[in-house]
C-alpha positions, 0 to 999 in steps of 0.5 A: 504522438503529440497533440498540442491545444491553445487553452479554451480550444477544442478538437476531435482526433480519431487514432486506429492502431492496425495490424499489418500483414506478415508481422511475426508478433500476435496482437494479442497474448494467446494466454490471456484467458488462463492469466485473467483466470489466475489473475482472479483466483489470486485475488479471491484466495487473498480476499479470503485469508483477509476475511478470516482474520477480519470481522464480517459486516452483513447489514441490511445495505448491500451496497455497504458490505460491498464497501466494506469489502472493497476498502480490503481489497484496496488494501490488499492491492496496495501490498506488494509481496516482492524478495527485492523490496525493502519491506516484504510486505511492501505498503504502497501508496497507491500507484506510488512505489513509496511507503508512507506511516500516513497512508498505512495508519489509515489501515493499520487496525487492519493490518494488525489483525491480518498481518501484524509482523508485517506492520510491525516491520513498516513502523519499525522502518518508518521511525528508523528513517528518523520521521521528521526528515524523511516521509517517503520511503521507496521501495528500494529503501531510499528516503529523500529528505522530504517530510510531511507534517503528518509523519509524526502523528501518523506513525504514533497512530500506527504504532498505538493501533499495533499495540491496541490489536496485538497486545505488543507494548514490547514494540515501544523498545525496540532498536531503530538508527534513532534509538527505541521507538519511544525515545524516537518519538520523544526527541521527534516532540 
């Protein structure tokens, strides 16, 4: 369907979706309670594993701890856990099936307390694709030759957080298609 409106106009439309008689195919999914309930027990199990490497917050704000707790979980609802990505995990952007150093420095303590050799992955693919040419990553490796003015920074970031969290200074030498992530990051300044 399409509905075209001149700017400043108005207009009520009513859409009804209607089962016909006689169609073979259900209008519902007859599993759906039992993959609503798998759905949840997924969710509450990875919550969990979050939480016992994480810090607890317990402050007389309930509805801060329920931030607190939800700014995890939108963490872990931007991993993805997939064979067939470039990274396993997979930090997306959101919606996006791209991974950027940006949006995981804005998790990237958290990241190095819950799954720091995933992160470590991540950095090591972010200055791989050479920061300065290229920001995005997708999922299945591509790296269009789109840079952002904050890749650079917020790989450093990322990389400063992994080693303020874990300890591991090894990082800095490690291989990349650009040299070591240091020399990365010197001939990127």
């Amino acid at each position: 369907w399409v509905l075209r409106l001149p700017a400043g106009e108005a207009k009520t439309i009513r859409i009804s979706v209607r089962f016909a008689p006689g169609l073979s195919a259900q209008p519902y999914d007859p599993q759906i309670r039992d993959r609503i309930e798998a759905a949840d027990r997924s969710v509450c199990k990875r919550l969990a594993d979050a939480f016992s490497n994480l810090p607890s917050v317990h402050t007389d704000l309930p509805l801060f701890d329920l931030y607190y707790k939800r700014s995890i979980l939108t963490v872990l609802e931007s991993t993805w856990r997939r064979e067939d990505y470039v990274l396993n995990p997979f930090y997306s952007c959101g919606t996006w099936m791209s991974t950027l150093a940006w949006d995981t420095s804005f998790s990237s303590k958290m990241l190095a307390l819950t799954e720091p050799e995933g992160l470590r992955q991540a950095i090591r693919t972010y200055v791989g694709s050479d920061v300065l040419r290229s920001s995005y990553i997708n999922y299945l490796g591509n790296n269009p030759p789109h840079a952002y003015l904050q890749t650079l920074f917020a790989a450093i970031k990322t990389v400063d957080d992994y080693i303020l969290i874990t300890g591991d200074r090894g990082i800095l030498s490690e291989t990349v298609p650009t040299g070591t992530i240091l020399k990365s990051f010197q001939k990127a300044y």
